[in-house]
C-alpha positions as CSV (number, residue, x, y, z in Angstrom):
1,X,15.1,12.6,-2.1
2,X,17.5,9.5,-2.3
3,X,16.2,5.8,-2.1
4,X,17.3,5.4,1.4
5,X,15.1,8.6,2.3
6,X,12.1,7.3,0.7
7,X,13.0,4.5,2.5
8,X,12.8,5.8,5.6
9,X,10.1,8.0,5.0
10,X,8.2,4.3,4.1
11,X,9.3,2.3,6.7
12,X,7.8,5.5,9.3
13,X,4.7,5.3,7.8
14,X,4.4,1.6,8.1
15,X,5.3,1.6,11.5
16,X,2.2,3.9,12.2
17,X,0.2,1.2,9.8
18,X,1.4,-1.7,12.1
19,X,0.6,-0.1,15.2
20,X,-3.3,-0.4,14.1
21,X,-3.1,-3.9,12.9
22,X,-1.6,-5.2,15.7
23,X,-4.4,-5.0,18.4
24,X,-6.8,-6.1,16.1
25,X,-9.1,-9.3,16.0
26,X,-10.2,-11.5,13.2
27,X,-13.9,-10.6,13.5
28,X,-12.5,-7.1,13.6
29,X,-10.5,-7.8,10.7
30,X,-13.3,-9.4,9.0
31,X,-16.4,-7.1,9.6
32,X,-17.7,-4.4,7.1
33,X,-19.1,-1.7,8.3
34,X,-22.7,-1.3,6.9
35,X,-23.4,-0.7,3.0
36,X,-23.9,3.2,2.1
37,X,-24.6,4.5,-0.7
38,X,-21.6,5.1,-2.4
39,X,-21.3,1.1,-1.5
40,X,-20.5,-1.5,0.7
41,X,-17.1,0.0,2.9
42,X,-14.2,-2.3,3.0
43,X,-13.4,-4.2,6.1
44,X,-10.0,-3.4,7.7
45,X,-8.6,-6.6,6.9
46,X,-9.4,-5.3,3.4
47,X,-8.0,-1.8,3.7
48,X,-4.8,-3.6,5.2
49,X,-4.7,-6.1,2.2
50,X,-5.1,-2.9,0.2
51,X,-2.0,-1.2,1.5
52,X,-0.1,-4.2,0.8
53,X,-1.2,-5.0,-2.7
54,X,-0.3,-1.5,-3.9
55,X,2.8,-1.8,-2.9
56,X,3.4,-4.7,-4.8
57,X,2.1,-3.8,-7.5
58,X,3.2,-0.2,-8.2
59,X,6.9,-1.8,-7.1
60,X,6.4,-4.3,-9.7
61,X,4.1,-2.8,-12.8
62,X,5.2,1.0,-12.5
63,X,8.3,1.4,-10.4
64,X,10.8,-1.3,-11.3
65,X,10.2,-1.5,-14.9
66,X,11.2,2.9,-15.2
67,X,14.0,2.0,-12.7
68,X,15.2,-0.2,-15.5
69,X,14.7,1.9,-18.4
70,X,11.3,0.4,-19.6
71,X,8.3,2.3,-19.6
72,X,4.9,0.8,-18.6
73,X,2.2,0.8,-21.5
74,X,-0.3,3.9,-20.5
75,X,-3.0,1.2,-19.3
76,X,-0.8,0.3,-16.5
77,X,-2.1,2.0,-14.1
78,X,-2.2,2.8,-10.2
79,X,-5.3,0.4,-9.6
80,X,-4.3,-2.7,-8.6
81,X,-7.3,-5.6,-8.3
82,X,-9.8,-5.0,-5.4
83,X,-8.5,-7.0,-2.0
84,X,-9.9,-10.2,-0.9
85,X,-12.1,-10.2,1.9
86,X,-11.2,-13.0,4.9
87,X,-7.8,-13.3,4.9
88,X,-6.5,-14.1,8.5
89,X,-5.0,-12.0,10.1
90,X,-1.4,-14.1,9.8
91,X,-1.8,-13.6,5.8
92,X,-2.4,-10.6,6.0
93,X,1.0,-10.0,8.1
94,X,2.3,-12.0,6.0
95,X,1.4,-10.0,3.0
96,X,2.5,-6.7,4.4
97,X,5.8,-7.6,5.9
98,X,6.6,-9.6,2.3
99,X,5.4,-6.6,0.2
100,X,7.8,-4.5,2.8
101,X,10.7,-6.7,2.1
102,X,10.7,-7.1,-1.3
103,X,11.1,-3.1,-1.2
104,X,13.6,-2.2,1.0
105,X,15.5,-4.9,-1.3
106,X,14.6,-3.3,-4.5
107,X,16.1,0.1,-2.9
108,X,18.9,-1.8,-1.9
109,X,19.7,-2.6,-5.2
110,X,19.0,0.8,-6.7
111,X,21.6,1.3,-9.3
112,X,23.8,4.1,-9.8
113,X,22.5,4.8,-13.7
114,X,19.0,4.4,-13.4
115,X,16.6,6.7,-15.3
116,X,15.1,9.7,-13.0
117,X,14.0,11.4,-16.5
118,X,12.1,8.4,-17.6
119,X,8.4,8.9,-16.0
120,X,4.9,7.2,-16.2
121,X,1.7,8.6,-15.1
122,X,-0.3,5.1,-14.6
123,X,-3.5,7.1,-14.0
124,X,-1.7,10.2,-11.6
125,X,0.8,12.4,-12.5
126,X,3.8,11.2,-14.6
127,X,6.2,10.2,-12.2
128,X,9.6,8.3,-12.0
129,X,10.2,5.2,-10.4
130,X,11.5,6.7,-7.3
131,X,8.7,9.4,-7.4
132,X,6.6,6.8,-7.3
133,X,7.6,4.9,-4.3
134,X,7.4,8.4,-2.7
135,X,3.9,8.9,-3.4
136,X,3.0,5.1,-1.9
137,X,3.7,6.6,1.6
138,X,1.5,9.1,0.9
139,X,-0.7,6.9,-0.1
140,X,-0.4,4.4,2.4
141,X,-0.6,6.9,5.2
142,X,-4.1,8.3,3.6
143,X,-5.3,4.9,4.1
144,X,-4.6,5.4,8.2
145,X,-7.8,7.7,8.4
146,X,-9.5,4.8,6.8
147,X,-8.3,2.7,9.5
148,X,-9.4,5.1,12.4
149,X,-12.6,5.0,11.4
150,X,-13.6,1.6,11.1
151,X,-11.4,0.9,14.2
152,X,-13.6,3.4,15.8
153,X,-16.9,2.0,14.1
154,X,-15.8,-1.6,15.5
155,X,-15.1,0.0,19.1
156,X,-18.7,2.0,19.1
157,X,-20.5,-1.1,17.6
158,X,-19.0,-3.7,20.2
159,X,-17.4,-5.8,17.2
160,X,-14.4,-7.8,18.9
């Protein structure tokens, strides 16, 4: 795939991200469903924080530095910090349309000679820079059935 597909292929599956945040409330953006145990389940506002935090930071740590020829120290890898819990809901839009931003401007700038042999495996399988923005839809998008459900434990619970 080019940049521009993964592009598109990005900008598809944030538009199906978006179309669950939007409806949403800040006590449904805020409340966790209850503790299992495996552990206390993120809240959406979390899981949405999430998406955008990855993006930033395998852009930042992973991608950009192969696109450039550099490759990441093996600890670098694909686990960014956990997400805060209570941001409102217009940081959290902020968040995810500025991590968007900043990547449709770094595939805008994606240079003629840049270095598709040059991989990094940062915890998955070695990948190059624009392998790895490939695998964020993926990632992002496994994140929706997340979404559903606590939408759909907030709905069944009355949380609104």
């Amino acid at each position: 795939m080019t940049p521009k597909e993964v592009l598109a292929e990005l900008e598809r599956v944030r538009a199906d991200t978006i179309r669950r945040f939007y409806p949403l409330d800040q006590k449904q953006l805020d409340a966790r469903p209850p503790a299992t145990k495996e552990g206390q389940p993120w809240s959406l506002g979390e899981i949405f924080m999430h998406v955008a935090i990855d993006e930033i930071y395998l852009r930042e740590l992973i991608a950009r530095p192969l696109r450039e020829g550099i490759k990441p120290p093996d600890e670098i890898t694909y686990l960014p910090p956990p997400p805060p819990h209570g941001v409102s809901k217009n940081g959290i839009q902020f968040w995810l349309e500025r991590a968007r931003s900043q990547t449709v401007a770094f595939v805008d700038d994606w240079p003629a000679d840049w270095h598709p042999d040059l991989k990094h495996a940062g915890g998955l399988e070695p990948m190059n820079p624009l392998e790895w923005l490939e695998g964020y839809g993926s990632h992002e998008a496994f994140h929706h059935r997340q979404l559903d459900a606590v939408i759909l434990w907030c709905r069944e619970t009355g949380v609104s």
